[in-house]
C-alpha positions as CSV (number, residue, x, y, z in Angstrom):
1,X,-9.2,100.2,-30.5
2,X,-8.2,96.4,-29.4
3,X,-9.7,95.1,-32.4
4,X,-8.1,97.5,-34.5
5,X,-4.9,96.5,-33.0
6,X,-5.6,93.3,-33.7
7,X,-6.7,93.5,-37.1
8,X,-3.0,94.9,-37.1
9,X,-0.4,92.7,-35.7
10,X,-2.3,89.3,-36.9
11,X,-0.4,88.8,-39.2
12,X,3.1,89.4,-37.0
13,X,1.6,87.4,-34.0
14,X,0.5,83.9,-35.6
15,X,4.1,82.4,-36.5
16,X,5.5,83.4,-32.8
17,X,2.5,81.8,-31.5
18,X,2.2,78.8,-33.8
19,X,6.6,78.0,-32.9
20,X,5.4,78.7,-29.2
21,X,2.5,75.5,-29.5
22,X,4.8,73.1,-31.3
23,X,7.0,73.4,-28.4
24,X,5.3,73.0,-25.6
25,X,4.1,69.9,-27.4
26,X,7.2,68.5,-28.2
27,X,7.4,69.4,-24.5
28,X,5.0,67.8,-22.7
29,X,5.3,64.6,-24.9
30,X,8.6,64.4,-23.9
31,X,7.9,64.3,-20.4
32,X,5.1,62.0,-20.8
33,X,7.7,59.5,-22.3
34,X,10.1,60.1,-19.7
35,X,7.5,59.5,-16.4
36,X,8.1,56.0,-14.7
37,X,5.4,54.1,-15.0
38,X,2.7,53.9,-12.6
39,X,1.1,50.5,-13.3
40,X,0.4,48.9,-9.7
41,X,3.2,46.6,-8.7
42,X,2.1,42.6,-9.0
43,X,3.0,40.9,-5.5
44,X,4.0,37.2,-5.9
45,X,1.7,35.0,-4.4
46,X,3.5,32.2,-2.5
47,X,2.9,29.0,-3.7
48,X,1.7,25.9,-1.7
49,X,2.3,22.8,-2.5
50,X,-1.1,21.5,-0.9
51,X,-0.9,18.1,-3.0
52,X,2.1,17.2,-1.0
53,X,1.7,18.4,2.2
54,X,-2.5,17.2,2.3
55,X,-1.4,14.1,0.7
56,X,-2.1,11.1,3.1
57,X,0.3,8.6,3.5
58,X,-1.4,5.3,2.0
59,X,1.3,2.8,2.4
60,X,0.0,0.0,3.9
61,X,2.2,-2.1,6.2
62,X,1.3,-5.8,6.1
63,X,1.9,-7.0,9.9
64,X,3.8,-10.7,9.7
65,X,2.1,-13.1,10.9
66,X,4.5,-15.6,13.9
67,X,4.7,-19.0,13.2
68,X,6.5,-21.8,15.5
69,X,7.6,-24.7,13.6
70,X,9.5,-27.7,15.1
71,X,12.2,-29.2,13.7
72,X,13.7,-33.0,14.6
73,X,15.5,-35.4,13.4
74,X,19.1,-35.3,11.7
75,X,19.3,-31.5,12.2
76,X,22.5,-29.9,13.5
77,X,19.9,-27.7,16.6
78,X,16.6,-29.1,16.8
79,X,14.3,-27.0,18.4
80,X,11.2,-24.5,17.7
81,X,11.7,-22.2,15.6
82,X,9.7,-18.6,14.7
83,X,8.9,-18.2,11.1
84,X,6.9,-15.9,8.9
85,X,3.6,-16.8,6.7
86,X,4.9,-17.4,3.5
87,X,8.1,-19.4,4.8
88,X,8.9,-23.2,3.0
89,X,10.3,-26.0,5.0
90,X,13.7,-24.8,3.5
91,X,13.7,-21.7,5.6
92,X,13.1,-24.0,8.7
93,X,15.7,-26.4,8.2
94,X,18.2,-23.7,7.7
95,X,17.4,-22.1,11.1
96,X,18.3,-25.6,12.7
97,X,21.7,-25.4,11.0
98,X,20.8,-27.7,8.4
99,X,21.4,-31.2,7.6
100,X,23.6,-33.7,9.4
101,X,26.0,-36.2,7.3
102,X,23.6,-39.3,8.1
103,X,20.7,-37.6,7.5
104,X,17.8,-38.7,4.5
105,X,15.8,-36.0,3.2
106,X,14.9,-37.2,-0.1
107,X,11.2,-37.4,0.9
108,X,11.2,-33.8,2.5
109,X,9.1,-31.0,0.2
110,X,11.5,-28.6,1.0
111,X,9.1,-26.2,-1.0
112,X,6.2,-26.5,1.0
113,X,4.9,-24.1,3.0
114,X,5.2,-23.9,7.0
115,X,2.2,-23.6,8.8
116,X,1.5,-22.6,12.4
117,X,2.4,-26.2,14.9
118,X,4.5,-28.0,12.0
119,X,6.6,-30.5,13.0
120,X,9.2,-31.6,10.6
121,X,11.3,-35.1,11.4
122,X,14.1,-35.5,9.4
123,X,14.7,-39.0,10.0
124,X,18.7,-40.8,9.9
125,X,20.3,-42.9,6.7
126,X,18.2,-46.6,6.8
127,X,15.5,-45.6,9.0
128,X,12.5,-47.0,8.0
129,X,9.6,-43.7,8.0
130,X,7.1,-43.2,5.9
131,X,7.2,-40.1,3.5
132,X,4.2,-38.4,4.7
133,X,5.4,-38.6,8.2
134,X,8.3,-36.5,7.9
135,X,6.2,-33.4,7.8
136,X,3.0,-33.4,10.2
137,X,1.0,-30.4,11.3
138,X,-1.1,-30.4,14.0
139,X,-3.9,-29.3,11.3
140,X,-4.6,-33.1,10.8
141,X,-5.9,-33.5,14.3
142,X,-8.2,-30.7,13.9
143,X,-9.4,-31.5,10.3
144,X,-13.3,-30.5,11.2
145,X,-12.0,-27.1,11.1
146,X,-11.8,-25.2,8.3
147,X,-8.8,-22.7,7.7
148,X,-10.5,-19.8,6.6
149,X,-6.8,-18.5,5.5
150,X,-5.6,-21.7,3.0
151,X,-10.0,-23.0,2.1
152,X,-10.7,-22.9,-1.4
153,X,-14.7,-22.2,-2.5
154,X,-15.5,-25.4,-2.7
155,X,-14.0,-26.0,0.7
156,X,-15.8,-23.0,2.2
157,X,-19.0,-23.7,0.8
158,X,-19.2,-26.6,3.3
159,X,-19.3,-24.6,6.1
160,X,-23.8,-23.3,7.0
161,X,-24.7,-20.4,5.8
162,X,-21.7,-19.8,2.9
163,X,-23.0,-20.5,0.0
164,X,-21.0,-19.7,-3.5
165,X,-21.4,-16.0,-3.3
166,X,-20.2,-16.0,0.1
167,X,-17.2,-17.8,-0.7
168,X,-16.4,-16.2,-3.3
169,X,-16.7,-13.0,-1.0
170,X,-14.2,-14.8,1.3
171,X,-11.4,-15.4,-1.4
172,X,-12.2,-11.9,-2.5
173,X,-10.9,-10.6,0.8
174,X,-8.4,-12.8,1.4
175,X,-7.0,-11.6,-2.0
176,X,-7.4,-7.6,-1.3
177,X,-6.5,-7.5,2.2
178,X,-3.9,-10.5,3.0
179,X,-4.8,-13.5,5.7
180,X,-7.5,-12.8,8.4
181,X,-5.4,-12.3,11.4
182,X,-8.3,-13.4,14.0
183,X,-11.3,-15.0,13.5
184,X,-13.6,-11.9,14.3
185,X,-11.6,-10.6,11.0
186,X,-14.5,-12.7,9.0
187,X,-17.1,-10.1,10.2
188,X,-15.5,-7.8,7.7
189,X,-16.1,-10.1,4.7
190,X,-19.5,-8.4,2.9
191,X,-22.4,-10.6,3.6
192,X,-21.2,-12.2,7.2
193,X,-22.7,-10.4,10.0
194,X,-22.4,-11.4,13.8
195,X,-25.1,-14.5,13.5
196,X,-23.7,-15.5,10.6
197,X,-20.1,-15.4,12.6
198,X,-21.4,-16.9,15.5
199,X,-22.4,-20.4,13.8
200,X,-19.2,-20.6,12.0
201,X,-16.8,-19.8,14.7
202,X,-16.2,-23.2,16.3
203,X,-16.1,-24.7,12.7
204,X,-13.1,-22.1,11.8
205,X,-9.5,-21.4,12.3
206,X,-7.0,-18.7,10.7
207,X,-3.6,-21.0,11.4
C-alpha cells in the first residue's frame, strides 16, 4: 500500500522536495560565508637586536706616553715640562711661554720631535753656541742602547739574536700596536721569547 502511494504522489512530491534542497543549500553556504574565521592567531615574536647588544666594544684606547722635557735659555718660564709622544720642540717652547725679545732661535728644529730627558737651550742674541747644542737628549750618553721605539731594521739587526726577520717582526709591531711601553713589551714580538729577551735587555731602551 506504501508503494502504491508512492507510485502516486511522485510526481506531486519531487518539486516541493527539490525547492526544499536548494534552500537549505543556499542556507548553509550562507552561513559558511558568514563564520569568522578560525585560522590560529600568529603571536609576534619580539625581536632582539643580538648584534648590538652581543657586540663587543673594540675601541682601543691608546694610553699617552709622559715625557719631561727641559727647557732653558731665552724662554719667558724655564722649567720641566710634561709632554706627549708625538710632541715637536714647538709644543715645548710654547709651554715655557715662548720666546723672549733677545732670544736666537734660528738654529732650533722647531719640528723635531721631543723625546723623554730633552733639554732644549735657547741661547740670547750674540751668544756664541753651536747649533747642535741647542737641543741635547740624554740619548747621546747612552748611545750603546738601542731604542727599540725610534731603531730602524738595520739598526735593530745589530742587536744578538735579531736577525732581518726579527726586525722586521719588531717594526711590524711597533706599526700594529703603537710604541712598546716597557721593555718586557718585546716578549710579545713573534719570534722573541724570554732567553732571547734576556740577552737584549741591557742593550735596549723604550725612551
Amino acid at each position: 500500500m506504501l508503494r502504491s502511494l508512492v507510485q502516486k504522489y511522485k510526481k506531486k512530491l519531487l518539486l516541493p522536495t527539490t525547492v526544499i534542497t536548494i534552500i537549505l543549500f543556499f542556507v548553509i553556504q550562507s552561513q559558511f560565508k558568514s563564520a569568522p574565521p578560525t585560522a590560529d592567531v600568529v603571536q609576534p615574536i619580539p625581536f632582539e637586536n643580538s648584534f648590538e647588544e652581543n657586540q663587543e666594544d673594540t675601541t682601543e684606547y691608546v694610553e699617552d706616553i709622559a715625557i719631561f722635557v727641559e727647557v732653558k735659555g731665552a724662554v719667558n718660564n724655564p722649567g720641566v715640562y710634561e709632554l706627549t709622544d708625538g710632541d715637536r720642540v714647538l709644543n715645548a717652547i710654547e709651554l715655557a711661554g715662548g720666546y723672549l725679545a733677545m732670544a736666537n732661535s734660528k738654529n732650533i728644529n722647531h719640528a723635531q720631535r721631543v723625546v723623554d730627558e730633552m733639554v732644549i737651550y735657547v741661547p740670547l742674541e750674540g751668544e756664541e753656541i753651536e747649533a747642535s747644542e741647542t737641543i741635547e737628549s740624554t740619548q747621546s750618553a747612552n748611545s750603546n742602547l738601542v731604542n727599540i721605539n725610534k731603531a730602524d731594521a738595520t739598526m735593530l739587526t745589530t742587536l744578538p739574536g735579531v736577525g732581518p726577520a726579527k726586525a722586521e717582526a719588531i717594526l711590524a709591531y711597533r706599526e700594529g700596536t703603537g710604541n712598546f711601553k716597557e721593555k718586557q713589551d718585546l716578549m710579545n714580538v713573534t719570534g722573541i721569547g724570554q732567553k732571547t729577551f734576556e740577552k737584549l735587555e741591557p742593550l735596549i731602551t723604550v725612551k
